[in-house]
MIKEBA-218873 format. One record per residue (C-alpha): residue number from 1; z, x, y. Coordinates in steps of 0.05 Angstrom, whole numbers. Layout:
<rs>
@pos->NUM&zz->Z&xx->X&yy->Y
...
</rs>
This chain:
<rs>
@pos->1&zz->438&xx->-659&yy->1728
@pos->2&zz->436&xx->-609&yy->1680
@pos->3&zz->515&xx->-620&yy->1660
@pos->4&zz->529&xx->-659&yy->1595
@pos->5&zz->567&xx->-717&yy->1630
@pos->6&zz->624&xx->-743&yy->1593
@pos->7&zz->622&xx->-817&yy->1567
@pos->8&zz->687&xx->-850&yy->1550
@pos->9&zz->695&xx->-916&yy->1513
@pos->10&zz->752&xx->-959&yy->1510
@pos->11&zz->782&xx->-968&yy->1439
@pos->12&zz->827&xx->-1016&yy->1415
@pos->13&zz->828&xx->-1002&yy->1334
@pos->14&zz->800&xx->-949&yy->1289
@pos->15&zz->738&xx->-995&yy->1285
@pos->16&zz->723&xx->-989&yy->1354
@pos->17&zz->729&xx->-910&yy->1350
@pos->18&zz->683&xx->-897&yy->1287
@pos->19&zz->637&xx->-936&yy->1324
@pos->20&zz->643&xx->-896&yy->1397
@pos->21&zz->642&xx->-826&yy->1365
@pos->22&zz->581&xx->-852&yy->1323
@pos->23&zz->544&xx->-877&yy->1388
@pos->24&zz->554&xx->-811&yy->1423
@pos->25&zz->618&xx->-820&yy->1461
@pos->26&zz->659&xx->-758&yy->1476
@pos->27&zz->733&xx->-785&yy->1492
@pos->28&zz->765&xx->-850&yy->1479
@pos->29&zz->813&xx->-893&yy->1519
@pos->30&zz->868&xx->-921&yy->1477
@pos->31&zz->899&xx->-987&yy->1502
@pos->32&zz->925&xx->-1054&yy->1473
@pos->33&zz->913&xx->-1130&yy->1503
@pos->34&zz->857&xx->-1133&yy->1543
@pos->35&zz->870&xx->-1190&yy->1572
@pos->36&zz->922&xx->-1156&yy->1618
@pos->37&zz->872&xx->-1103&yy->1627
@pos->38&zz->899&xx->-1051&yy->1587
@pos->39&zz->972&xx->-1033&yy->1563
@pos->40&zz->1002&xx->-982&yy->1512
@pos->41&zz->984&xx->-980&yy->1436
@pos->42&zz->1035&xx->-980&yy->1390
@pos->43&zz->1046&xx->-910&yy->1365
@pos->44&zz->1012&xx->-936&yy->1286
@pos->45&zz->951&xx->-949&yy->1323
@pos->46&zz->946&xx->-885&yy->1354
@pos->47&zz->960&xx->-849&yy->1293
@pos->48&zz->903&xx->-891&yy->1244
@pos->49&zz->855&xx->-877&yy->1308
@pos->50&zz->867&xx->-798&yy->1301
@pos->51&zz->858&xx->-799&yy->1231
@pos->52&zz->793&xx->-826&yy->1243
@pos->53&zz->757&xx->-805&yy->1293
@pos->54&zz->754&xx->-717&yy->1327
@pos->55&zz->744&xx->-728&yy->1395
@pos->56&zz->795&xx->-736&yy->1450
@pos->57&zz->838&xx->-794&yy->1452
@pos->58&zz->866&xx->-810&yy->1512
@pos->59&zz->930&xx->-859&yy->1510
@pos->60&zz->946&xx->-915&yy->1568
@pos->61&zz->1021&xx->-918&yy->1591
@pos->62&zz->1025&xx->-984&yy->1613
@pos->63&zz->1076&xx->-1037&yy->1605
@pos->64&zz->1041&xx->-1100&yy->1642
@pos->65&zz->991&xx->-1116&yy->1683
@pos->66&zz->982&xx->-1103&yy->1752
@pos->67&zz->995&xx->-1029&yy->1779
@pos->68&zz->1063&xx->-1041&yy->1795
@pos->69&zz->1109&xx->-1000&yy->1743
@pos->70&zz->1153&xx->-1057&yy->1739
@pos->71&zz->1235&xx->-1062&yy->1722
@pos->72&zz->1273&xx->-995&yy->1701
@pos->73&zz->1279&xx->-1037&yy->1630
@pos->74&zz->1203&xx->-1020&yy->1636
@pos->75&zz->1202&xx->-956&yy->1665
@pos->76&zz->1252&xx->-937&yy->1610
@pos->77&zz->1208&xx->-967&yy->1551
@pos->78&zz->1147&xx->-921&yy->1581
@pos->79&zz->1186&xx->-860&yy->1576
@pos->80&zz->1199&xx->-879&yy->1504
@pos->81&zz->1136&xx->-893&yy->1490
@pos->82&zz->1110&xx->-843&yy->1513
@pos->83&zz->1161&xx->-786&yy->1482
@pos->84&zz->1140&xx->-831&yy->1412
@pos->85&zz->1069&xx->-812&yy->1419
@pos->86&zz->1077&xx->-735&yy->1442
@pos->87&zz->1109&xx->-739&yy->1371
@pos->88&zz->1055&xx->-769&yy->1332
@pos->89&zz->1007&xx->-719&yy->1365
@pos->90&zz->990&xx->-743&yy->1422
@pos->91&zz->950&xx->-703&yy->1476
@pos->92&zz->923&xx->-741&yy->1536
@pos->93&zz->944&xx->-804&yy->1578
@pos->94&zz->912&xx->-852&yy->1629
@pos->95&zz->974&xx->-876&yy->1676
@pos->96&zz->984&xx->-898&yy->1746
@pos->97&zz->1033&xx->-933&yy->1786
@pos->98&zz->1036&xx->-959&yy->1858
@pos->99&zz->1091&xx->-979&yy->1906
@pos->100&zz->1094&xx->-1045&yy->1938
@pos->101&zz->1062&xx->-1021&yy->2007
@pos->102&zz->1008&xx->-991&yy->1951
@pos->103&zz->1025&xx->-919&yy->1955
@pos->104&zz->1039&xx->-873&yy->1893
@pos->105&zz->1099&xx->-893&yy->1853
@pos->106&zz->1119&xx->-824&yy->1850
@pos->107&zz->1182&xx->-828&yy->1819
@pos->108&zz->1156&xx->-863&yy->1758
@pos->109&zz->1094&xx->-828&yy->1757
@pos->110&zz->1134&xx->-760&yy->1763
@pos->111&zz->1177&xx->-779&yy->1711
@pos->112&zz->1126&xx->-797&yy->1657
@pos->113&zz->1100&xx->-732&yy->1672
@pos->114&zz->1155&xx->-686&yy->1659
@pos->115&zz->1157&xx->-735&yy->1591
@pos->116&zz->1083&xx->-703&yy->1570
@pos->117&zz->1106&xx->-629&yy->1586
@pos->118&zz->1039&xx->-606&yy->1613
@pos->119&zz->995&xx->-650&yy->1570
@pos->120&zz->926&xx->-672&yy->1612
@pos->121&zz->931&xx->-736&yy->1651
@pos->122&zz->887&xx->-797&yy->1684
@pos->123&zz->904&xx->-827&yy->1748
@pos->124&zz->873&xx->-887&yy->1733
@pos->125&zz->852&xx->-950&yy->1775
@pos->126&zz->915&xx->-968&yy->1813
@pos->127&zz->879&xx->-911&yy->1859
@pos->128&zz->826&xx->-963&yy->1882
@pos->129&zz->892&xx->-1002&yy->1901
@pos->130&zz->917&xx->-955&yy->1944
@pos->131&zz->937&xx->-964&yy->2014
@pos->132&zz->900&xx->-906&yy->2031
@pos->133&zz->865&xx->-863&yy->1979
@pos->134&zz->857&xx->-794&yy->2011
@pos->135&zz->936&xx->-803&yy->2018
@pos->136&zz->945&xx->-823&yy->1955
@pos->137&zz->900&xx->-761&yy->1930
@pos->138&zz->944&xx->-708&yy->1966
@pos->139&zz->1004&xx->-733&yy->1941
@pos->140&zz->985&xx->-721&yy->1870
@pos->141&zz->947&xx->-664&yy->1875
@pos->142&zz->1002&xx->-624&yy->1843
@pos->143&zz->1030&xx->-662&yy->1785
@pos->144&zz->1019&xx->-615&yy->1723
@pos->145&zz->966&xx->-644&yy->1682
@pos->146&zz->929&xx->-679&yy->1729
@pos->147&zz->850&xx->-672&yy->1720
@pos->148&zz->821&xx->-748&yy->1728
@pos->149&zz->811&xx->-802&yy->1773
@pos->150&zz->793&xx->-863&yy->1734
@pos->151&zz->754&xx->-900&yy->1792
@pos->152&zz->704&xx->-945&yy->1809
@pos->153&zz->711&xx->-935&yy->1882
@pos->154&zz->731&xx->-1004&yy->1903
@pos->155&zz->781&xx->-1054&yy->1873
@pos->156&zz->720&xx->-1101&yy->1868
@pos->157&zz->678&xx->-1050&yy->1824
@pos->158&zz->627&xx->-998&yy->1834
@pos->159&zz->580&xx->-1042&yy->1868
@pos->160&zz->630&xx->-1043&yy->1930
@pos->161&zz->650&xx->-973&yy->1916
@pos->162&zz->588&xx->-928&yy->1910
@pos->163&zz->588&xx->-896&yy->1976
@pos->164&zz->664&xx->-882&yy->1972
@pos->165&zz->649&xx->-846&yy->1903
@pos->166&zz->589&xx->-807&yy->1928
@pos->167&zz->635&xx->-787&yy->1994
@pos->168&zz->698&xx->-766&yy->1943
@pos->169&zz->644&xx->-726&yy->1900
@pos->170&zz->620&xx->-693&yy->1961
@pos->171&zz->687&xx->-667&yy->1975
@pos->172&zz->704&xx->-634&yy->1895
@pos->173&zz->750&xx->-574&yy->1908
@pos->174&zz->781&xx->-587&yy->1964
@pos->175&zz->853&xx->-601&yy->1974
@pos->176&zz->867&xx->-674&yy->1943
@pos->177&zz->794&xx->-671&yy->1908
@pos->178&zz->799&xx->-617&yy->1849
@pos->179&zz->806&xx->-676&yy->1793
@pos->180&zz->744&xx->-704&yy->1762
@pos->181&zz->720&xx->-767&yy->1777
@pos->182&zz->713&xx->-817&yy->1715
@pos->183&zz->676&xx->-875&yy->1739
@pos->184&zz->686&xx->-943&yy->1710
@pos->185&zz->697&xx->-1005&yy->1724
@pos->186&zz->631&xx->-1052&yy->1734
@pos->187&zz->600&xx->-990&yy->1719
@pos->188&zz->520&xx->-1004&yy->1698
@pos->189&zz->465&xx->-975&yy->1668
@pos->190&zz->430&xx->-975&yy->1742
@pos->191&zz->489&xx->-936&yy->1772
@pos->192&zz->472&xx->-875&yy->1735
@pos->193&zz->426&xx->-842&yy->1771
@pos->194&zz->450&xx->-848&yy->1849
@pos->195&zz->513&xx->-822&yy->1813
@pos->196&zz->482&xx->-770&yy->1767
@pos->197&zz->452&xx->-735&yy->1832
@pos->198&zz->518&xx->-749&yy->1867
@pos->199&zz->550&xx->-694&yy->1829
@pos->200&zz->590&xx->-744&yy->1792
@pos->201&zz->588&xx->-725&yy->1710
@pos->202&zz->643&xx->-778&yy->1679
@pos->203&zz->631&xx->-856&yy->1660
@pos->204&zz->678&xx->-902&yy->1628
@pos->205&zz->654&xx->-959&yy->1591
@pos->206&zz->696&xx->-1015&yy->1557
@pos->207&zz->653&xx->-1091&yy->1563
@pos->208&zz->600&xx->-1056&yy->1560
@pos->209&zz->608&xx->-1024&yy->1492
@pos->210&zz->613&xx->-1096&yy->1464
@pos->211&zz->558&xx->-1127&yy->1485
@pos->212&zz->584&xx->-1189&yy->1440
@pos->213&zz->641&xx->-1194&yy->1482
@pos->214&zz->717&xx->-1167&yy->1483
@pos->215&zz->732&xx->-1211&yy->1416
@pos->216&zz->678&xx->-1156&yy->1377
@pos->217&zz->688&xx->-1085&yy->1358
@pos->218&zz->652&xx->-1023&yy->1396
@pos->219&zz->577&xx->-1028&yy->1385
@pos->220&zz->547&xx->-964&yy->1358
@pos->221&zz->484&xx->-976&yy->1384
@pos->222&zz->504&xx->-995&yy->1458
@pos->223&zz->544&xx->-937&yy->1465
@pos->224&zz->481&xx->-897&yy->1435
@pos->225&zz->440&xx->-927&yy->1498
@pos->226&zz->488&xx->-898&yy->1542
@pos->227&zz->492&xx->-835&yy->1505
@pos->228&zz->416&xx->-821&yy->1512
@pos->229&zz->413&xx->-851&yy->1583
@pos->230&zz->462&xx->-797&yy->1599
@pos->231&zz->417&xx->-741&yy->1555
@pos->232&zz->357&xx->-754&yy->1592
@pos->233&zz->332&xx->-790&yy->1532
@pos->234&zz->318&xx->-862&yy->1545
</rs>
């Protein structure tokens, strides 16, 4: 447990990213509209979080809710979206798309990929939707950019999940299992240290980084818990 483990916060504004990087976080997730868990910023909000914060910012591709990539219309708006903020400076993105018997939507998920030209990628939790997840792992192994599984384990959170993340830790480096696992998703306080000693060194945290609730910004302070929780230090 010697590994710094990477903490990740969800950010919504350049509020809530002052307010991560303050607390300790080391990456952000960028997303709009929570309430349909997630979808892409507009490229201005991108750019006024990048001119605040200097950590990684990681950008959702997302178009609706669900894990379902949606129309073409909507596959054609992602691409667009996502060639707008490779030209504002963009980096790294959280996507993931399933078919409707809950496999890999490879053909959108391929082509949003050839969009970012190499840039580093999340598969994010439309993997804990998957028909069958060490399937779904081999199939992406070798999109470019590729190096995170957003994941909680389980569709129904980490609770449900834990032994399946422990088992998918167990197996880093072998064929299908070479990305990092991110955990989130009903991730707690509690979970860290089964995890910790797990092998497992990434942890995604959105609610709780607001401990007032979605309608508040990022709380310094809550994200400072985790932070030292992480460090050994609380």
């Amino acid at each position: 447990m010697s590994e710094r483990a990477v903490l990740e916060v969800i950010a919504l504004n350049a509020e809530d990213a002052i307010a991560a990087q303050s607390g300790g976080a080391d990456r952000l997730e960028l997303v709009t509209d929570m309430a349909a868990d997630g979808l892409t910023p507009p490229v201005e909000t991108f750019a006024a979080i990048r001119a605040a914060v200097d950590i990684p910012l990681r950008v959702m591709l997302r178009a609706a809710d669900g894990f379902s990539a949606g129309t073409p219309e909507d596959v054609e708006a992602l691409v667009k979206d996502a060639r707008a903020l490779r030209a504002e400076g963009a980096e790294e993105f959280v996507l993931g798309f399933l078919d409707p018997a809950g496999n890999p939507d490879l053909v959108t998920v391929e082509r949003l990929v050839a969009e970012l030209d190499g840039c580093r990628w999340t598969f994010h939790r439309a993997i804990d939707r998957a028909a069958d997840r060490d399937a779904a792992r081999k199939l992406l192994a070798d999109l470019p950019g590729l190096d995170t599984y957003l994941t909680a384990g389980a569709a129904e959170g980490v609770d449900a999940g834990l032994e399946t993340l422990l088992a998918e830790a167990s197996r880093a480096g072998t064929p299908g299992y070479g990305a990092e696992i991110l955990v989130g998703g009903g991730l707690r306080l509690d979970h860290l240290p089964v995890l910790r000693s797990g092998g497992i060194n990434a942890f995604h945290i959105g609610g709780a980084a607001r401990p007032r609730g979605w309608g508040e910004p990022v709380c310094a302070d809550a994200v400072g818990e985790w932070r030292g929780v992480l460090d050994g230090k609380r």
